[in-house]
Structures are given as structure tokens and as C-alpha cells.
N, C-alpha and C positions, 0 to 999 in steps of 0.2 A: 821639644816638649809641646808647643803651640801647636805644632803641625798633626803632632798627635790627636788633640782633645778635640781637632776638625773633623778626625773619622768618624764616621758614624756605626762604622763596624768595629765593636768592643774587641772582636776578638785579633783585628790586626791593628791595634795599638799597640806599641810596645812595652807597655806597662803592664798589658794585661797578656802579654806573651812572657815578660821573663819575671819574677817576682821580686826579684832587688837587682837592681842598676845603679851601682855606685860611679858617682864622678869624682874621679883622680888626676887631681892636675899632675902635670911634669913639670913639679918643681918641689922642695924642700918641703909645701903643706900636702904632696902628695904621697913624700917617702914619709912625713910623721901616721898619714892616714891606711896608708898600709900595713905598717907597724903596729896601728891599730886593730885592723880587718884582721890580720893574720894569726892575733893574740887568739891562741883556745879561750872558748866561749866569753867574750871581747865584752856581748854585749851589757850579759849578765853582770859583770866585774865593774864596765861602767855604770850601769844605773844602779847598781849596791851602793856605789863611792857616790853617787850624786844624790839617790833618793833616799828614806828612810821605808821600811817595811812596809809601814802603815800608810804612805803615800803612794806604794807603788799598786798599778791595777790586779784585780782577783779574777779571775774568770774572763769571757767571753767580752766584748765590746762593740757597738759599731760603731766606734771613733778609732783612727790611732792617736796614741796618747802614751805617755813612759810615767806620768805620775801626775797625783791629785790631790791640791791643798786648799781649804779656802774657798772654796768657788771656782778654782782658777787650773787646766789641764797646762796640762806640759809635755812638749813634744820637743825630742832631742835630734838635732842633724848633722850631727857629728859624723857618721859614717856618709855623708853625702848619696843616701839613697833616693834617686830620682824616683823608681815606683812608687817607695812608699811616700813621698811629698804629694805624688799625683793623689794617692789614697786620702790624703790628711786636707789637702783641698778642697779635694769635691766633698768632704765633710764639713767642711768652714760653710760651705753656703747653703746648709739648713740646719746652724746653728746658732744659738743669741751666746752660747757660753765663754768665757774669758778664754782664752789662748796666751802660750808663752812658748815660745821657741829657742832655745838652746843651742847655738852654736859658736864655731869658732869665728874669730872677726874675718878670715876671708871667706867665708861666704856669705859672713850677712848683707851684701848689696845684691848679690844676685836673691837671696829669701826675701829682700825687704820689696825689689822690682817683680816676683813671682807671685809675692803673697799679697801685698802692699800694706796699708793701714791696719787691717784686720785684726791682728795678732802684736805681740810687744815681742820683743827681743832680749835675748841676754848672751852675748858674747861672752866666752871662757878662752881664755889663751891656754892655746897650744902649749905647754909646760905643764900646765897646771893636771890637764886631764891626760898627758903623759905619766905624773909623778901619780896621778890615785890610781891607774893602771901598773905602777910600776916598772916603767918602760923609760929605758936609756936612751 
């Protein structure tokens, strides 16, 4: 991802070549995140069980973001989508607005080494966000 954001040509980074790049580990948090990915319209199902209507965004943006309370945006990375982290990034550094990031506890050292201080954390275990997708 580092070697990426060196190019200077937008169009051969690979973020801006494939639009979602999910990282899957080979190991038991890669069969739960599959089992994810692969749930018809996965994403919709989880941010219904995580957010409420009136938090979730209306229209057009140029943040990503999955919801907003408070003062305070919310970005989920649960599907380990590397593009769109790139995306949610290069937004963090021309903004003052609070950040929350959403994920499971393995990947929050690699979010907290990518993003660093920036943003706060909320790890959800893997159980939890299997049982509001209803997924065995």
C-alpha cells in the first residue's frame, strides 16, 4: 500500500485500478470474512444491525463514512477493503472532524499502524457481527 501512494501516476495505483480489494487472511478470520463477503447484499444487512436510519448517510459525500452521530463519522472495516481505506485516508488529511473506526480486533494493529492517532477505535468480535448478519 506504501509503494502505492509513491506513484505519481493516479492511474497505475492499484486502488485506483480495481475499486474494492479486500484482504483475506488464510486463517479462521478469513473463512468468518468470507462468509461475510459472500452474504447477498452483506453490506446493507450490516450497517442496518449496526446503525440506526437516521445515522446512516443520504446522498452524495466526499468522505467515506457508514454513519453519523454527534459530531463524530464512522467508518466500518469489516470487510477489509484496502481501496476503500486508501479512499478514507487521503480524506483524514484535510479534515478537523472526529473519526471512529469500526472493526474486528484483528485488524485493529494493522488500522492503528496505517492510520495512527487520527481516528479512535472500536473493535467488535467476530461473533457478535456474525449473530446480526445471522450467519453460523
Amino acid at each position: 500500500m506504501i509503494e502505492s501512494d509513491k506513484s505519481k501516476k493516479k492511474d497505475t495505483r492499484f486502488d485506483q485500478l480495481y475499486n474494492k480489494i479486500h484482504f483475506v487472511p488464510l486463517n479462521q478470520n478469513g473463512i468468518n470474512l468470507l462468509k461475510i463477503l459472500t452474504l447477498p447484499d452483506w453490506h446493507e444487512k450490516l450497517m442496518s444491525a449496526l446503525f440506526s436510519a437516521s445515522m446512516r448517510p443520504k446522498g452524495f459525500s466526499t468522505i467515506e463514512f457508514d454513519a453519523y452521530k454527534d459530531d463524530k463519522y464512522y467508518y466500518s472495516y469489516f470487510d477489509s477493503d484496502i481501496a476503500r481505506l486508501l479512499r478514507f485516508k487521503g480524506a483524514l488529511q484535510s479534515r478537523t472532524q472526529s473519526f471512529e473506526i469500526l472493526c474486528f480486533p484483528w485488524q485493529a494493529k494493522f488500522l492503528y499502524d496505517f492510520l495512527g492517532n487520527s481516528v479512535t477505535f472500536k473493535q467488535l468480535a467476530v461473533p457478535k457481527i456474525l449473530k446480526a448478519l445471522k450467519i453460523k
